[in-house]
C-alpha positions in Angstrom: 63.9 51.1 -54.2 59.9 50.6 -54.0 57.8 52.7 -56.3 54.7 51.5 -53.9 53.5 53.0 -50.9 53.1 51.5 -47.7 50.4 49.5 -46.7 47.3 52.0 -45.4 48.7 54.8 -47.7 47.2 56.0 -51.1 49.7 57.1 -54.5 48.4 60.2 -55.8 48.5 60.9 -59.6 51.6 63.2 -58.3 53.6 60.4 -57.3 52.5 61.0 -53.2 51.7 58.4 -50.3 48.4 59.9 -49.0 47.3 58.2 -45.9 44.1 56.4 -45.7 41.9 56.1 -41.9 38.7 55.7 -40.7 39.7 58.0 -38.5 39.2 60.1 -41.3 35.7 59.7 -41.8 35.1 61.3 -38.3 34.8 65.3 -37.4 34.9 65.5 -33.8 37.5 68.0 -32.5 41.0 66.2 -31.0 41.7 66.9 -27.3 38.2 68.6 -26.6 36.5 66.8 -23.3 37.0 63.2 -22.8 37.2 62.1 -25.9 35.0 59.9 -27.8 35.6 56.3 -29.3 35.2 58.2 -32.9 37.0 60.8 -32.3 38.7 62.0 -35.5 43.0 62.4 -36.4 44.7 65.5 -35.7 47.2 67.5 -38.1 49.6 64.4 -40.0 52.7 64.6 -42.2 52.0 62.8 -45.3 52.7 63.3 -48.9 56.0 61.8 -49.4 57.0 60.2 -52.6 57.7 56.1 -51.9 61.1 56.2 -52.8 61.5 58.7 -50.1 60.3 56.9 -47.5 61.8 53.7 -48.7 65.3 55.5 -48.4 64.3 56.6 -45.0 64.2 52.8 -44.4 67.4 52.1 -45.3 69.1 55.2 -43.6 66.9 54.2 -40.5 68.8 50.9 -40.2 72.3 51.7 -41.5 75.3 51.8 -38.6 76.6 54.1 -41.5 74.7 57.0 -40.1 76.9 56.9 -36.7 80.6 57.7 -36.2 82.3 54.5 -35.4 79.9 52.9 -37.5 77.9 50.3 -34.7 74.5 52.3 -33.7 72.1 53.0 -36.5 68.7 54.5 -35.1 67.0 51.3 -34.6 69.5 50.1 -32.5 67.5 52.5 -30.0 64.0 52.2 -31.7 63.5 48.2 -32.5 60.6 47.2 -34.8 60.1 44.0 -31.9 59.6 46.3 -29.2 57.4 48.9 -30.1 60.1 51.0 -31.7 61.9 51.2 -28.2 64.8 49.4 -27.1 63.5 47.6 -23.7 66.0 49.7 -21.7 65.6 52.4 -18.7 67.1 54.6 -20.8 69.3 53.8 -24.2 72.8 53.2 -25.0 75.0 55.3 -26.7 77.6 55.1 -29.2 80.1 55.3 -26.3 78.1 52.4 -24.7 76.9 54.5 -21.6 73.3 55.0 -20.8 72.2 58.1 -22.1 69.8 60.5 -20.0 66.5 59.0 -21.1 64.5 56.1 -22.5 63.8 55.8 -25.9 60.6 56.4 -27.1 58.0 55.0 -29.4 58.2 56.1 -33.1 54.6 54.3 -33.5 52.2 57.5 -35.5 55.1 60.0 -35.1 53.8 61.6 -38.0 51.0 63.0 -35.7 53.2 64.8 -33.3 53.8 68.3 -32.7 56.8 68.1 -30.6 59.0 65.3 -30.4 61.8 64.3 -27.4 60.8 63.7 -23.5 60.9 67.4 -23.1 59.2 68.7 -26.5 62.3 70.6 -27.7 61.8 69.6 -31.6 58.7 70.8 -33.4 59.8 68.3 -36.9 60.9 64.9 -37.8 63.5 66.6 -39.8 64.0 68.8 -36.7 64.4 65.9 -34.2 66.6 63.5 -36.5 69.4 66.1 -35.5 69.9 65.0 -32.0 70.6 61.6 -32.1 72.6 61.8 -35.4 75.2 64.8 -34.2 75.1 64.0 -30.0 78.1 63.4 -28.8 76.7 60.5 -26.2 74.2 59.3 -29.0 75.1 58.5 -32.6 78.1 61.0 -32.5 78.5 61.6 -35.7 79.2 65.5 -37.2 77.5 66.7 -40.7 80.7 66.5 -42.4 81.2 63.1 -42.0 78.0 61.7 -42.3 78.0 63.8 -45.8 81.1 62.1 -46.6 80.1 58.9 -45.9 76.7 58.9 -47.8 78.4 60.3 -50.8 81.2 58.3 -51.0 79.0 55.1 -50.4 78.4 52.8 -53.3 74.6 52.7 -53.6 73.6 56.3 -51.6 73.9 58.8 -54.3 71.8 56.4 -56.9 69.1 56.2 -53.9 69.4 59.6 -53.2 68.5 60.8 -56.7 65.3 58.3 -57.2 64.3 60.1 -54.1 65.3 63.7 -54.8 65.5 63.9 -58.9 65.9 67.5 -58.5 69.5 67.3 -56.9 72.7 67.1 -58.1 73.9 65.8 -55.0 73.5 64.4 -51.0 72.6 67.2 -48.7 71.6 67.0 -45.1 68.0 68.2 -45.3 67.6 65.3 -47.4 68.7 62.9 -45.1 66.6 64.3 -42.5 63.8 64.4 -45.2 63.8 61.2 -45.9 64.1 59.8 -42.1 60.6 62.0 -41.7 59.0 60.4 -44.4 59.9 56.7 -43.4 58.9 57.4 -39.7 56.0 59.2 -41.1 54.6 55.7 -42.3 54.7 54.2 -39.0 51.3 54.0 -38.4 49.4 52.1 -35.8 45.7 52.8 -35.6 44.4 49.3 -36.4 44.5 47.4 -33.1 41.1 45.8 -31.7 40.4 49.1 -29.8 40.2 50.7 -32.9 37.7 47.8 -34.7 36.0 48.5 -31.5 35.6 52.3 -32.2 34.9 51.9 -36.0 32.1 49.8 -34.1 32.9 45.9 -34.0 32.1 45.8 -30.8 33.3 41.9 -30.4 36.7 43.1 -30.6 36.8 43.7 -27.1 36.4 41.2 -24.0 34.4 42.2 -21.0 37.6 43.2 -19.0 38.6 45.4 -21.5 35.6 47.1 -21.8 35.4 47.4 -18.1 39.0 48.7 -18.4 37.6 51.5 -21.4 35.1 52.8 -19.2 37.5 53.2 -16.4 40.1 54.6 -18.3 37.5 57.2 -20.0 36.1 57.8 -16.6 36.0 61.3 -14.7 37.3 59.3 -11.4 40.5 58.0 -13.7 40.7 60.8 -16.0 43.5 58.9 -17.7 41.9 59.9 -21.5 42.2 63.6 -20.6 45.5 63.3 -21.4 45.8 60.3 -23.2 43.2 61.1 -25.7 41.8 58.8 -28.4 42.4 58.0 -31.4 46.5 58.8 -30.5 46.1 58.3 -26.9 48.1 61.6 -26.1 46.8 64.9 -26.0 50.7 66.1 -26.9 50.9 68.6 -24.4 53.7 68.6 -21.9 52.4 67.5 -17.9 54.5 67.9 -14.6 52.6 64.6 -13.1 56.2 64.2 -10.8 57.7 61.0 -11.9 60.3 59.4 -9.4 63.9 59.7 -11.1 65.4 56.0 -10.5 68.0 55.5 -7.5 71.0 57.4 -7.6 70.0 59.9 -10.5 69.6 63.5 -10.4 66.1 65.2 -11.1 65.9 65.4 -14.6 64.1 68.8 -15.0 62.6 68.1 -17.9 61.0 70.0 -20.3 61.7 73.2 -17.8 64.9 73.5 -19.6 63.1 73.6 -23.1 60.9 76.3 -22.3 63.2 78.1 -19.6 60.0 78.0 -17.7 59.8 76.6 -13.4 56.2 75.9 -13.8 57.6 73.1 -16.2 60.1 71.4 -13.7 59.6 68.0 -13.9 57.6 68.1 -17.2 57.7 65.9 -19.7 55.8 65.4 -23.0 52.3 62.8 -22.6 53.9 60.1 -24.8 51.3 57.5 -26.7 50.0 54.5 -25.1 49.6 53.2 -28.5 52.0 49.5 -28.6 52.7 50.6 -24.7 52.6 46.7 -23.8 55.8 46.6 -26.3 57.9 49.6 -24.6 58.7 48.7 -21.2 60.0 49.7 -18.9 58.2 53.3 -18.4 58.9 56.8 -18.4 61.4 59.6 -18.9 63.4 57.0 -17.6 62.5 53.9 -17.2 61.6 53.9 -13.7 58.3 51.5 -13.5 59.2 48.0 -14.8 56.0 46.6 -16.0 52.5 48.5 -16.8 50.8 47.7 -13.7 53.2 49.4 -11.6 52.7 52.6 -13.9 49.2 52.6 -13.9 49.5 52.4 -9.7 52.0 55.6 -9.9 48.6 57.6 -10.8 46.6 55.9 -7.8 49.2 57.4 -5.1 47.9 61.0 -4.4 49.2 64.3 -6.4 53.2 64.7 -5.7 53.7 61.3 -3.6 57.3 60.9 -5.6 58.4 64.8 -5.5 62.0 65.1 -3.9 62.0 66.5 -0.3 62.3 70.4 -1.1 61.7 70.1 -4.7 58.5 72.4 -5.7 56.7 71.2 -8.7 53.6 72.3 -10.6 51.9 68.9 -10.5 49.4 68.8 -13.4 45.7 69.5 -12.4 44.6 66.3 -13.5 46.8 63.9 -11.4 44.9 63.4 -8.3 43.6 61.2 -5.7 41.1 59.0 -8.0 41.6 56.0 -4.9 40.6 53.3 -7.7 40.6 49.8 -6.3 43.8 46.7 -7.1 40.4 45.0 -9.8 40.2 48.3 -11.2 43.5 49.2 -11.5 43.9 45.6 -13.3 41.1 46.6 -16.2 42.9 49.7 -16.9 45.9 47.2 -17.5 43.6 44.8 -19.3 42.2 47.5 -21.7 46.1 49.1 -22.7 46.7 45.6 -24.4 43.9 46.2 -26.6 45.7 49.4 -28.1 48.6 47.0 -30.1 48.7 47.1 -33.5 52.4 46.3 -35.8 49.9 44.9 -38.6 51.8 48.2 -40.7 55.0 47.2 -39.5 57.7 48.1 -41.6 60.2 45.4 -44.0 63.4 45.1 -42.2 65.9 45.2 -45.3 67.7 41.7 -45.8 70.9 44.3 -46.7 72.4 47.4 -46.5 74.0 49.8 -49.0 76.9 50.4 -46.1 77.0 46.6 -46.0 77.3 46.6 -42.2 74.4 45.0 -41.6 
């Protein structure tokens, strides 16, 4: 396994990966006002050793880690499409849509609360859902403990990355999937040579597309605040559910809480060109017809006899089809995979 650090992180004299931003140079306060070009990072994980993200790697991409052995978690979160799979919402290891989309793993390492509906507060935490759902990867914590153990290569990797353990346990595996998503960091796309002020970076359009994004008739960086683009806060903005489906309530069930009917968690627009189609569930094929969702007039899309708490912010901003276009235009200045991970050539299961 690597003894280096990924690319933008820094090894320590203790054997950590550090990370390394401009961002970091910056001390304005995330998620206060609009939010500034140079607005500085929030809260990160960092600080894991490189064998235990390169681990992470492996486990990411091994089939191993599900019960039949087909669906490893980048089956549902491709490197080629932003860390999403493409779909309206992701297949399962019984080969049935699951309830929602998949959604970017781009600067997880940022996040408070992961899921649509916010109900993990850890990588470690959120790494249990998908591995042990019965619709997902299936799998139950004895087998996947057998399985890893019994392995060939695991328990070698394993100790490199945990030298303090005599053998496999499950926080380690959840450890070590934290630490690779961790790395997954995007914060060098031309927006961002634009902040750290090249201002070249950008085309006319995509300025245009900024300032109307940043704007208090938009309002879209309220909640989409830069340098993430999310302010990580959960937002009843009433998304249509696609035909035939149910009203997903949301992050209501999380928090046991009506006001949050309909809520879901303000995911990143960094990559978003790469993660189509949009939302919970996948409702809005392409950007542009997301974008227009917001330019419809607060609750257009609630069911008939369905009360929701729409979020103060989404509102009537009545911006024209050219503006609505910049917007577009400036969201495809927010890609960056220049950190993209090494997908390995093999796997210690051998499925690959």
């Amino acid at each position: 396994m690597s003894e280096h650090c990924p690319p933008s992180f820094e090894k320590t004299p203790q054997g950590q990966c550090k990370l390394v931003s401009f961002y970091q140079m910056y001390d304005s306060v995330e998620n206060k006002g609009m939010g500034g070009t140079q607005t500085s990072l929030p809260p990160y994980r960092d600080g894991f050793s490189p064998q235990q993200i390169d681990l992470g790697r492996y486990l990411f991409f091994d089939p191993l880690l599900s019960a039949n052995k087909n669906l490893s978690c980048a089956s549902c979160h491709q490197e080629d499409k932003g860390f999403s799979d493409g779909r309206d919402r992701s297949i399962g290891i019984l080969g049935q849509k699951v309830k929602r989309g998949a959604p970017t793993l781009w600067n997880a390492a940022f996040l408070t609360r992961l899921f649509w509906d916010g109900r993990a507060t850890s990588l470690e935490e959120q790494a249990t859902g998908p591995l042990f759902a019965a619709d997902e990867m299936g799998n139950s914590p004895e087998q996947l403990l057998n399985s890893l153990q019994t392995n060939q290569f695991y328990p070698a990797m394993f100790k490199q990355a945990f030298p303090e353990a005599d053998k496999i346990e499950l926080p380690q595996v959840y450890e070590a999937l934290a630490a690779f998503q961790s790395s997954l960091i995007s914060l060098n796309s031309r927006y961002d040579h634009y902040a750290h002020g090249y201002h070249q970076a950008l085309s006319e359009k995509e300025v245009e597309g900024m300032n109307i994004f940043r704007s208090f008739v938009a309002r879209c960086s309220e909640c989409h605040t830069p340098p993430l683009f999310t302010n990580q806060q959960i937002a009843v903005i009433g998304t249509p559910e696609p035909e035939g489906l149910a009203l997903d309530v949301g992050a209501e069930e999380t928090f046991h809480s009506d006001k949050l009917k309909g809520g879901f968690k303000v995911p990143t627009l960094r990559n978003i060109v790469k993660t189509a189609p949009y939302m919970h569930s996948g409702v809005f094929t392409d950007l542009r017809e997301a974008v227009d969702f917001y330019n419809k007039g607060r609750g257009h899309a609630v069911p008939e006899g369905v009360k929701m708490y729409i979020h103060w912010h989404i509102w009537e901003p009545n911006l024209t089809e050219e503006e609505i276009d910049r917007i577009v235009d400036f969201l495809g200045a927010l890609t960056d995979e220049s950190l993209a991970p090494a997908v390995p050539q093999s796997l210690p299961s051998g499925l690959k």
